[in-house]
py3Dmol code that shows the C-alpha trace and the ligand (Angstrom):
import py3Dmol

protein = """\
ATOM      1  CA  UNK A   1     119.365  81.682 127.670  1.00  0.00           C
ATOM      2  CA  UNK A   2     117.026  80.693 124.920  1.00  0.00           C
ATOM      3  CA  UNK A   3     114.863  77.233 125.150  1.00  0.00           C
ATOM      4  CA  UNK A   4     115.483  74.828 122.447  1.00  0.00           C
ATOM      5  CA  UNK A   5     112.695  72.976 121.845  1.00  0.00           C
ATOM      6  CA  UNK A   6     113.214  68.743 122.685  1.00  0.00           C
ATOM      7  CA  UNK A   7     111.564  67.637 119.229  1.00  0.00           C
ATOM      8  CA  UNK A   8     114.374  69.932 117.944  1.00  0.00           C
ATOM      9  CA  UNK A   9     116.994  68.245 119.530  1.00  0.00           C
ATOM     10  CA  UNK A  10     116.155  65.079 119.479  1.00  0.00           C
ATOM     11  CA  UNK A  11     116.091  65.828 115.397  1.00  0.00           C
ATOM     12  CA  UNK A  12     119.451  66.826 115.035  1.00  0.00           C
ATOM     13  CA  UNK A  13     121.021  64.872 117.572  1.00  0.00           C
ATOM     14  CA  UNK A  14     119.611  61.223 115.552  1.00  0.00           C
ATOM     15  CA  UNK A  15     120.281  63.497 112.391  1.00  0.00           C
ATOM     16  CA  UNK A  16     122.564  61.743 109.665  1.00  0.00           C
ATOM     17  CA  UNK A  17     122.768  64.783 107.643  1.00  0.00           C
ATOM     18  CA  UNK A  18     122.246  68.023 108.286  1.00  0.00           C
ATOM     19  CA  UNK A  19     122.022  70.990 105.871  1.00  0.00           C
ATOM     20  CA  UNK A  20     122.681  74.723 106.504  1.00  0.00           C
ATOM     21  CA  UNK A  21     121.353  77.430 104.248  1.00  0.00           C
ATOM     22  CA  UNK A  22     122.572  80.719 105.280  1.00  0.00           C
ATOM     23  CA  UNK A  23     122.107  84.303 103.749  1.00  0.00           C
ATOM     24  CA  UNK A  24     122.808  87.713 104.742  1.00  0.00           C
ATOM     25  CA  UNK A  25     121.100  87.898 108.222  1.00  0.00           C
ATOM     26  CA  UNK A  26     123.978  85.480 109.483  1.00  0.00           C
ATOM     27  CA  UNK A  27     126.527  88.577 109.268  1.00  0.00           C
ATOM     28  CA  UNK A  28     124.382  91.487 110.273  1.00  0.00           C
ATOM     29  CA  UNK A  29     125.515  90.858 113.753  1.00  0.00           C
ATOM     30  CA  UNK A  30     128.925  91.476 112.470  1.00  0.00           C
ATOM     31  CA  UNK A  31     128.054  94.732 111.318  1.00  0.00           C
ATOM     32  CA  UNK A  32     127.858  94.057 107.155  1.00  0.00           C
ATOM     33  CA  UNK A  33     124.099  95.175 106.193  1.00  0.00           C
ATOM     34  CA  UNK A  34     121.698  92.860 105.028  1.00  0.00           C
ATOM     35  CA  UNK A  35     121.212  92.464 101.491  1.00  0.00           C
ATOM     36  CA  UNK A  36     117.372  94.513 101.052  1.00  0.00           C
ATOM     37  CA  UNK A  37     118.592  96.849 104.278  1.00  0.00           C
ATOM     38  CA  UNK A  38     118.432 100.036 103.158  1.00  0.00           C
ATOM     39  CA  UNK A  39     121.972 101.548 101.519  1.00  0.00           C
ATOM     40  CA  UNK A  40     123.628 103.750 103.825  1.00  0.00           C
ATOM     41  CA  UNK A  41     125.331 107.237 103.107  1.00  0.00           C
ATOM     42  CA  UNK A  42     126.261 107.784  98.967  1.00  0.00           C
ATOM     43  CA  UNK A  43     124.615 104.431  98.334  1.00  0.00           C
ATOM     44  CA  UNK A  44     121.201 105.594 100.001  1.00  0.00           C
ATOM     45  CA  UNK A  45     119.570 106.000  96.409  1.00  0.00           C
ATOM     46  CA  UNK A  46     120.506 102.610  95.003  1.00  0.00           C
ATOM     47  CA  UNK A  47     118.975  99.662  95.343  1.00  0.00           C
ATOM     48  CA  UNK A  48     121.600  96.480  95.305  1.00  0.00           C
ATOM     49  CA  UNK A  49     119.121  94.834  92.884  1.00  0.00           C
ATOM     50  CA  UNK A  50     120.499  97.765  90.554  1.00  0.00           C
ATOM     51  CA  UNK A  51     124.128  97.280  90.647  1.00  0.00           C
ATOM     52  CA  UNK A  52     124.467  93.651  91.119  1.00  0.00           C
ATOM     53  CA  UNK A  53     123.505  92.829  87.799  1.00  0.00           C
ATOM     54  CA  UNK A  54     125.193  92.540  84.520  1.00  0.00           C
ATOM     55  CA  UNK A  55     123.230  95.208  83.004  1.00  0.00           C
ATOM     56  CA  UNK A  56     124.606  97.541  85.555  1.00  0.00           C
ATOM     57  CA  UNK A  57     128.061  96.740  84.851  1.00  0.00           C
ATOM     58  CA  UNK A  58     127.905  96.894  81.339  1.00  0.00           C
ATOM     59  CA  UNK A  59     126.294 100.439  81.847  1.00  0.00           C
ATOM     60  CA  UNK A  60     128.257 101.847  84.042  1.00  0.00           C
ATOM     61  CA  UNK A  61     131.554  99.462  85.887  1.00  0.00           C
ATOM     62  CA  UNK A  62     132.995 102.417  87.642  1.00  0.00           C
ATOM     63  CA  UNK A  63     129.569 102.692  89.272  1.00  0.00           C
ATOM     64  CA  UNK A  64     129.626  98.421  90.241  1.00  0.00           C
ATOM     65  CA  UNK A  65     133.120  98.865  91.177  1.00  0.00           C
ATOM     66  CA  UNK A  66     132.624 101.113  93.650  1.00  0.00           C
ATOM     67  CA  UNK A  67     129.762  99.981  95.293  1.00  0.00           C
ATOM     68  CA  UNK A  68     131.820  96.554  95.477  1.00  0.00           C
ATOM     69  CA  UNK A  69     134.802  98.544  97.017  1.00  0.00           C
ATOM     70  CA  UNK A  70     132.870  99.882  99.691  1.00  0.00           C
ATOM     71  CA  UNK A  71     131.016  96.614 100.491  1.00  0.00           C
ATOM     72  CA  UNK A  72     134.622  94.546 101.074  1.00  0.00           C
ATOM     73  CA  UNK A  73     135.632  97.606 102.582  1.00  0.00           C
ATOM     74  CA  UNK A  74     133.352  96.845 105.547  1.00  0.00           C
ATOM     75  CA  UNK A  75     133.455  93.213 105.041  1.00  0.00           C
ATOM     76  CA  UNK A  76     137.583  93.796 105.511  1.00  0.00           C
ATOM     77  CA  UNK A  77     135.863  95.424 109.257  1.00  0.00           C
ATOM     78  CA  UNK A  78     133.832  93.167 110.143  1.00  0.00           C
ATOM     79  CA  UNK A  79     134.843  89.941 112.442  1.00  0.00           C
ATOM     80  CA  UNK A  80     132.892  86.497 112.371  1.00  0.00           C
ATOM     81  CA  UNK A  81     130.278  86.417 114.882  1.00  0.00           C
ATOM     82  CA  UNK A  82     128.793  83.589 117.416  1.00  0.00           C
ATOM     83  CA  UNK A  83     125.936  82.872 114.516  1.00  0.00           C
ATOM     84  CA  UNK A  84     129.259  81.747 112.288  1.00  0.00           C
ATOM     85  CA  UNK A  85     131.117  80.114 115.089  1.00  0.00           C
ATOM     86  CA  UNK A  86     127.839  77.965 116.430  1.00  0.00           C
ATOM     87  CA  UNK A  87     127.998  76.938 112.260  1.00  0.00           C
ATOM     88  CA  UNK A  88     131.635  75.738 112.922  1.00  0.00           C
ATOM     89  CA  UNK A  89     130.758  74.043 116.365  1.00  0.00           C
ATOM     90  CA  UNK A  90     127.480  72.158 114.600  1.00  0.00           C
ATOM     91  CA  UNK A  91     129.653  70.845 111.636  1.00  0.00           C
ATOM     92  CA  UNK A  92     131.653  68.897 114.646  1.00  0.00           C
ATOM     93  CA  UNK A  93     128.606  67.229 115.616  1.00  0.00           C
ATOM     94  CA  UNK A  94     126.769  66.363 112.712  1.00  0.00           C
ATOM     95  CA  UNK A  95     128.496  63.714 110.926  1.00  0.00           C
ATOM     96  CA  UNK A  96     126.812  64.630 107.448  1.00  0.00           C
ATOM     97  CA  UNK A  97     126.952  68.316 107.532  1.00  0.00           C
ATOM     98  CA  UNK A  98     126.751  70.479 104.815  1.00  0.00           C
ATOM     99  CA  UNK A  99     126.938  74.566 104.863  1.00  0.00           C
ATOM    100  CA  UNK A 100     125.768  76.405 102.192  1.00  0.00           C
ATOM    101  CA  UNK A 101     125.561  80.450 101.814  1.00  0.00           C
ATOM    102  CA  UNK A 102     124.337  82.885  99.702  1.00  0.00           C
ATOM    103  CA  UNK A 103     126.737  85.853 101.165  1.00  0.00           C
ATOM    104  CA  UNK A 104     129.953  86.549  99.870  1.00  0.00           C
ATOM    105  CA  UNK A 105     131.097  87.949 102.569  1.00  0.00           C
ATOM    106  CA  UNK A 106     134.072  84.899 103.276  1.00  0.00           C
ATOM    107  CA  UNK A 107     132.920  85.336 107.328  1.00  0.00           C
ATOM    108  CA  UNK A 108     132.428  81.145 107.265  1.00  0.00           C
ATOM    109  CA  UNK A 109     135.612  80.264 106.279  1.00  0.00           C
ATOM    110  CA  UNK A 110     137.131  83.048 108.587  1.00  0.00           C
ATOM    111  CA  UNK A 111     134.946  81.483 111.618  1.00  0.00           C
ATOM    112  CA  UNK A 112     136.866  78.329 110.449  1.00  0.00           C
ATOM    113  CA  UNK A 113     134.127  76.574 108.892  1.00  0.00           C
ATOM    114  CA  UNK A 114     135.563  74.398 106.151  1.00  0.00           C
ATOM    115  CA  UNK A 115     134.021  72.979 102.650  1.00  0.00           C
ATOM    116  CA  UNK A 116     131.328  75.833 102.227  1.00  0.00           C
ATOM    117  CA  UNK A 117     129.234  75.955  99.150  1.00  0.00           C
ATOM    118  CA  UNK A 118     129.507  79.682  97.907  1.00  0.00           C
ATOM    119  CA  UNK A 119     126.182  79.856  96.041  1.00  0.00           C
ATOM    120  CA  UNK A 120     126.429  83.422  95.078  1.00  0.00           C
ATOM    121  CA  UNK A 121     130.364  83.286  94.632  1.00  0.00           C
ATOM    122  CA  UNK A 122     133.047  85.492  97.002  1.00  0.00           C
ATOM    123  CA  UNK A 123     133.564  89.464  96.959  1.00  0.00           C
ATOM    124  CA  UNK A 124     137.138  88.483  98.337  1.00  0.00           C
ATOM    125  CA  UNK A 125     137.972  86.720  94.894  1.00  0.00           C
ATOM    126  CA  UNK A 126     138.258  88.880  91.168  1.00  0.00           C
ATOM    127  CA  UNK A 127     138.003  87.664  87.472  1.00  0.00           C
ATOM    128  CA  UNK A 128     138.344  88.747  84.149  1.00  0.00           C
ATOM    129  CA  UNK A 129     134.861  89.789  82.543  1.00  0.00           C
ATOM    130  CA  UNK A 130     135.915  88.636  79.259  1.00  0.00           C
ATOM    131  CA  UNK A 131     137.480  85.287  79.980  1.00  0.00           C
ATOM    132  CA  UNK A 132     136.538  84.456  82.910  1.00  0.00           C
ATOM    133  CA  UNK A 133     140.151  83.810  84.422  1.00  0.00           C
ATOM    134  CA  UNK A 134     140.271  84.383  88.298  1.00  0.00           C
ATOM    135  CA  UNK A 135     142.947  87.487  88.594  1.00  0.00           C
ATOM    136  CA  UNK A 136     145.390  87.919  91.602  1.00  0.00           C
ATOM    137  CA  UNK A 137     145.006  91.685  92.702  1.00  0.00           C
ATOM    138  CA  UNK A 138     148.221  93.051  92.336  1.00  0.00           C
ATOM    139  CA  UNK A 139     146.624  96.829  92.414  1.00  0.00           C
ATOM    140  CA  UNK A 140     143.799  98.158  94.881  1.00  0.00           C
ATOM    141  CA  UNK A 141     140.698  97.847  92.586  1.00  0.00           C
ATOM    142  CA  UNK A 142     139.794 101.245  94.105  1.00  0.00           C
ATOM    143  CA  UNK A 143     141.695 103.056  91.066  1.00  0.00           C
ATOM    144  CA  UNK A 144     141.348 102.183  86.901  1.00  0.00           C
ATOM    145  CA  UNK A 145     144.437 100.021  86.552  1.00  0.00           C
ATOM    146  CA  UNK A 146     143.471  97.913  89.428  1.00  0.00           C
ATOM    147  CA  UNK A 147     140.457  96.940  87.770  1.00  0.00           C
ATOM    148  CA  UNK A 148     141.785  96.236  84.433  1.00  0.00           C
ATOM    149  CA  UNK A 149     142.460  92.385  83.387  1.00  0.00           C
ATOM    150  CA  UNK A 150     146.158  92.294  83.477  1.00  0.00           C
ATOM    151  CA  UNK A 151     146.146  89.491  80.454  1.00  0.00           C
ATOM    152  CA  UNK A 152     143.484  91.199  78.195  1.00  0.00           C
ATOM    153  CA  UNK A 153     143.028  94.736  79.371  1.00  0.00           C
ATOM    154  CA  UNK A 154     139.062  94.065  79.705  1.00  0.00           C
ATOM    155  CA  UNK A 155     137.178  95.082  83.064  1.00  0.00           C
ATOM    156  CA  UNK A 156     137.440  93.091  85.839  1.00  0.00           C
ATOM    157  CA  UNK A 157     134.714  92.346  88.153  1.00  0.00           C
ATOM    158  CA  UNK A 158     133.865  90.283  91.614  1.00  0.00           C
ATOM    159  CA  UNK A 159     134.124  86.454  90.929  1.00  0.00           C
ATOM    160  CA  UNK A 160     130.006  86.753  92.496  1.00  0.00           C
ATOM    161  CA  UNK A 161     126.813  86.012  90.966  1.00  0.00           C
ATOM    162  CA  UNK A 162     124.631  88.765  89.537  1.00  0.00           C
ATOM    163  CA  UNK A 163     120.832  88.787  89.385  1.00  0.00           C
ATOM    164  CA  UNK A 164     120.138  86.856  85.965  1.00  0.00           C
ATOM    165  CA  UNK A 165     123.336  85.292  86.131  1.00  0.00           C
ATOM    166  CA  UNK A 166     123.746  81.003  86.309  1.00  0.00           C
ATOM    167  CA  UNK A 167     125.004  79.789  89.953  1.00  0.00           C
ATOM    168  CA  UNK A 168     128.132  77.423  89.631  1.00  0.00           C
ATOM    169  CA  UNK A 169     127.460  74.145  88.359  1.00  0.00           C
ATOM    170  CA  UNK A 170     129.500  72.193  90.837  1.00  0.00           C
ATOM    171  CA  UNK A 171     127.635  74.421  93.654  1.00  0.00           C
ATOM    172  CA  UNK A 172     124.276  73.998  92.767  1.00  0.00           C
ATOM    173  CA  UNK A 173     124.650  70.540  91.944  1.00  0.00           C
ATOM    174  CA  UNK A 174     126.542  69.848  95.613  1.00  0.00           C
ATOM    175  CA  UNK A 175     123.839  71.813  97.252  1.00  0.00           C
ATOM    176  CA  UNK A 176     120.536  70.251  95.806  1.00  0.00           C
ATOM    177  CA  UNK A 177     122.138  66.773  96.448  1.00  0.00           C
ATOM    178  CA  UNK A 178     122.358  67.724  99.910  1.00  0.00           C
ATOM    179  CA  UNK A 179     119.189  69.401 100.444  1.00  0.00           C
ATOM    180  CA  UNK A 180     117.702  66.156  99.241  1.00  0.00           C
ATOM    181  CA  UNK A 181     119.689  63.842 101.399  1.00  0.00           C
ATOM    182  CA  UNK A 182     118.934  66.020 104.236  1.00  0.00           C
ATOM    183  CA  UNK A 183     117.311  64.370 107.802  1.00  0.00           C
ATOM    184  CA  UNK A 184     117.578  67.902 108.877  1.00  0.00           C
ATOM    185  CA  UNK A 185     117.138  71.635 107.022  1.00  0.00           C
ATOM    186  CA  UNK A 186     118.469  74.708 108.463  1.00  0.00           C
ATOM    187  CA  UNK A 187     117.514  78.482 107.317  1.00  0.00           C
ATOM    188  CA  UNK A 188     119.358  81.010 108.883  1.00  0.00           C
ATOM    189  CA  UNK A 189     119.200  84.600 108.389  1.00  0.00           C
ATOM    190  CA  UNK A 190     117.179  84.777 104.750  1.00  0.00           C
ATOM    191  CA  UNK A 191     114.670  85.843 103.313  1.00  0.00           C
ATOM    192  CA  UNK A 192     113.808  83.551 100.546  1.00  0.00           C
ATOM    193  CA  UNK A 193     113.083  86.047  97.972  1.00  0.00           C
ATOM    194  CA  UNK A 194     116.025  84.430  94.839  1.00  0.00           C
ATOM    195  CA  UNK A 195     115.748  80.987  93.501  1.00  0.00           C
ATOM    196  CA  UNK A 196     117.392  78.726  93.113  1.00  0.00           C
ATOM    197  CA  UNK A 197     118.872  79.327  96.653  1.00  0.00           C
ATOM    198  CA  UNK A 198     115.079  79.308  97.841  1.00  0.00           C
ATOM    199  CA  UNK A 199     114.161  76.235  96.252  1.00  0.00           C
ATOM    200  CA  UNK A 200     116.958  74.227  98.425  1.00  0.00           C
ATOM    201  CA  UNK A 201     114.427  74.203 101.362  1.00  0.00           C
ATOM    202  CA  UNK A 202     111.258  73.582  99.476  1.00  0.00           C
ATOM    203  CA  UNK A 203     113.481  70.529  98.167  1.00  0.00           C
ATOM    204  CA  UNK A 204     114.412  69.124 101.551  1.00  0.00           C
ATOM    205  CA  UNK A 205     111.224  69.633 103.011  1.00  0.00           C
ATOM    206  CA  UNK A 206     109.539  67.448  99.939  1.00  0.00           C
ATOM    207  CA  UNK A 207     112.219  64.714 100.399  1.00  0.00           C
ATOM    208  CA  UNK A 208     111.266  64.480 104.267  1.00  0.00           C
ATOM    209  CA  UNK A 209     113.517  66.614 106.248  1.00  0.00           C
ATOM    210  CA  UNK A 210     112.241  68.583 109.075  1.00  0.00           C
ATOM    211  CA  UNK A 211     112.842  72.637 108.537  1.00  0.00           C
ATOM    212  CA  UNK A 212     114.463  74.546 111.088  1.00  0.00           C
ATOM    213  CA  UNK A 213     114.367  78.712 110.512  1.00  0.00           C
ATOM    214  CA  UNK A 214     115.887  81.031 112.369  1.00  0.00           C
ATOM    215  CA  UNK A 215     115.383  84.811 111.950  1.00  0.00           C
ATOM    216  CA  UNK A 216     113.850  87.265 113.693  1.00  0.00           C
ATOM    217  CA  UNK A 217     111.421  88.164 111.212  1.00  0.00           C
ATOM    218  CA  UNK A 218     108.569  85.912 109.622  1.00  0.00           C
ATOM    219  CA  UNK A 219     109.177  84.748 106.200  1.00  0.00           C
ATOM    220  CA  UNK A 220     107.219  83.628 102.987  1.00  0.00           C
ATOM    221  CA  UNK A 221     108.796  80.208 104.056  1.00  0.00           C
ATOM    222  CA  UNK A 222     107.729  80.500 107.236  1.00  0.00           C
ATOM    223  CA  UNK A 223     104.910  77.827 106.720  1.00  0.00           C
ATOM    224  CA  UNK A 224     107.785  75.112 105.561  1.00  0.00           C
ATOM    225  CA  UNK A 225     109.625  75.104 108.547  1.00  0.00           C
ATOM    226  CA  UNK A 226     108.654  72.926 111.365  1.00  0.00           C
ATOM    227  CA  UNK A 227     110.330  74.809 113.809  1.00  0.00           C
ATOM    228  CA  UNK A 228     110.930  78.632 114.107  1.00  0.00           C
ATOM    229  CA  UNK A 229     113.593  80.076 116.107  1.00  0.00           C
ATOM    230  CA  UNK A 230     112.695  83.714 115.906  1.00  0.00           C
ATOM    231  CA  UNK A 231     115.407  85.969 117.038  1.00  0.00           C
ATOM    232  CA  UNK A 232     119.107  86.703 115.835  1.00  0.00           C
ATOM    233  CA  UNK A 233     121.555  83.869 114.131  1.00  0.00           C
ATOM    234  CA  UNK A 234     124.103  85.115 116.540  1.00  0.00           C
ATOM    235  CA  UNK A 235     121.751  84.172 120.152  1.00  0.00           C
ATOM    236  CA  UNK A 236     119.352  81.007 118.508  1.00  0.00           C
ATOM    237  CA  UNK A 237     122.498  79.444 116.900  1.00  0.00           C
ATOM    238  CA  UNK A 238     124.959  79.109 120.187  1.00  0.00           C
ATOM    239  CA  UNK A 239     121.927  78.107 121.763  1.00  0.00           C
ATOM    240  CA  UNK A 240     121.254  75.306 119.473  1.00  0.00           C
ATOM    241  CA  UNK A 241     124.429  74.020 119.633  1.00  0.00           C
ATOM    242  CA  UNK A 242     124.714  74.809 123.874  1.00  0.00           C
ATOM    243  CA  UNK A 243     121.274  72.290 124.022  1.00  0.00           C
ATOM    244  CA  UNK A 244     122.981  69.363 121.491  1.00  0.00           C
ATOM    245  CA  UNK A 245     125.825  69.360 123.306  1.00  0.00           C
ATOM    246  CA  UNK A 246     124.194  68.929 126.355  1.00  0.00           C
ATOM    247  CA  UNK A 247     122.015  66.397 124.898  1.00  0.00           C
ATOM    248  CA  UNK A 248     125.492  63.877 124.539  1.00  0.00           C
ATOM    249  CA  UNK A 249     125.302  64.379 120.986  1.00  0.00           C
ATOM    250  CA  UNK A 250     128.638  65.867 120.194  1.00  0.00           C
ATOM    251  CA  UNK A 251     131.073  64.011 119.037  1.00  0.00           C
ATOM    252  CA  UNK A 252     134.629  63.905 117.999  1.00  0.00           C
ATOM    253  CA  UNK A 253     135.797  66.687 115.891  1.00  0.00           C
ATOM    254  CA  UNK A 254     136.193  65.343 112.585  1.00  0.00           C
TER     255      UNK A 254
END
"""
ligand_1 = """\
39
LIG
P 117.961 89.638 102.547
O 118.489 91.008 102.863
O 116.923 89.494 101.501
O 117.365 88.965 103.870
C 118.054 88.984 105.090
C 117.222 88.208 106.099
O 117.974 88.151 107.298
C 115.867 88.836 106.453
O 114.856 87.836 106.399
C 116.070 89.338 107.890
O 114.863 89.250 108.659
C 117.091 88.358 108.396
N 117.925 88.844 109.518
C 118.268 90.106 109.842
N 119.075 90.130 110.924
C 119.231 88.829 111.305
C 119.959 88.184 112.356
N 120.693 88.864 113.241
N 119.914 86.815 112.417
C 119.178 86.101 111.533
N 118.482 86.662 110.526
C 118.512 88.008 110.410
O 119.239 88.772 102.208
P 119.384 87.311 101.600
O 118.193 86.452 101.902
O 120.718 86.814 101.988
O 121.934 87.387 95.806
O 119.406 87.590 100.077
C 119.623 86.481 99.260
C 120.270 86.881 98.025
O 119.514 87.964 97.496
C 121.654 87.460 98.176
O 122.643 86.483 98.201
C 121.753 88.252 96.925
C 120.368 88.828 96.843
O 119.872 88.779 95.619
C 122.610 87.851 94.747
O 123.253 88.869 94.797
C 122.514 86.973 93.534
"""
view = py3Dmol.view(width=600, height=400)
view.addModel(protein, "pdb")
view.setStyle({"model": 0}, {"cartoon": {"style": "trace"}})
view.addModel(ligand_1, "xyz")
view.setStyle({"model": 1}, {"stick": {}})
view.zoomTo()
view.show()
């Protein structure tokens, strides 16, 4: 069982709000690949900063489109894991809490965690890539017609955000007010390398929170946080929320 630090504790258990930042080292646990791991089998020679971007698409959709079928195809495997439920557990005890990700992967919402800021949008959702319109799948999008608009006839793509692309404006603008509010900052499982996602802890640190990282790797944020929890989301996260709980500070589910 992993020590939790008292400082730590004693932070989030007086903490009015409390904001999580997660990326894709939350869900490698659960078996989906982190987002710079390398590409396994026929998607060994690409890098993901190649095909998420709307270059790419515009170049060559069938290309995207597979890629994206194969990543929900192991996202449809994979099962929330004790990182995500912890997530669910802390949001009970924090009265202010506020969980945003970067994956778009859905595994929050399927841990039950409720009211999650999808920075980088959902793999799980589909939209026109003319007008914009989110499309109900009637057709596997594994074959042409099930990635054609059904309205328009243009390509549909993944309701996510591509490199270059603008993050939702009711996202980022929930997000930065809450990284700024924040007694409390938690990175989990990132690696800080695409703004504005990165900036969320730069912000909260400025404003006075205190920076909490977990991940078993150092990383160029390292020097922001004021506590590191260096090993996996799915061990330092149950642990964290084991230690508050036994500190008195849960409370009533909401
Ligand atoms: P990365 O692949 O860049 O980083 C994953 C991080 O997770 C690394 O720092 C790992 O050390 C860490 N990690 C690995 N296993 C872990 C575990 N079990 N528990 C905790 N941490 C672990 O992925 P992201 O930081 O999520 O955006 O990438 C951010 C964004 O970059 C993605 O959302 C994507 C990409 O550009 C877009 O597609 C726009």
């Amino acid at each position: 069982m992993e020590v939790m630090p008292h400082g730590l504790i004693r932070r989030l258990a007086g903490a009015r709000y409390v904001t999580a930042l997660t990326g894709s080292g939350i869900s490698a646990e659960s078996g989906v690949p982190t987002f710079r791991d390398a590409q396994t089998g026929l998607w060994a020679q690409y890098k993901p900063e190649d095909l998420a971007t709307p270059e790419a698409f515009a170049r060559d959709p069938e290309l995207v489109w597979d890629w994206y079928a194969w990543r929900r195809g192991l996202i449809a495997q994979a099962q929330p894991n004790a990182g995500h439920h912890a997530l669910v557990v802390l949001a009970h005890c924090i009265p202010g809490f506020t969980l945003v990700t970067q994956n778009v992967d859905g595994l929050h919402q399927r841990a039950g965690s409720t009211d999650v800021i999808e920075f980088h949008g959902n793999i799980g959702r589909t939209r026109c890539s003319r007008e914009s319109l989110l499309v109900e799948e009637t057709m596997p999008a594994t074959d042409d017609a099930g990635r054609r608009c059904p309205r328009c006839g243009a390509w549909l793509r993944p309701d996510v955000v591509w490199f270059g692309e603008a993050i939702p404006t009711t996202a980022l603008e929930t997000a930065f007010a809450a990284a700024k509010r924040s007694d409390v900052f938690l990175s989990i499982g990132t690696s800080w390398q695409v703004y504005p996602a990165a900036s969320l802890a730069e912000l909260a640190q400025a404003a006075g929170a205190c920076v909490i990282e977990v991940n078993p790797r150092p990383t160029p944020h390292s020097h922001f946080a004021s506590y590191l929890l260096n090993g996996p989301a799915g061990v330092m996260l149950p642990a964290l929320t084991s230690a508050l709980t036994r500190a008195g500070a849960a409370r009533e589910p909401r």
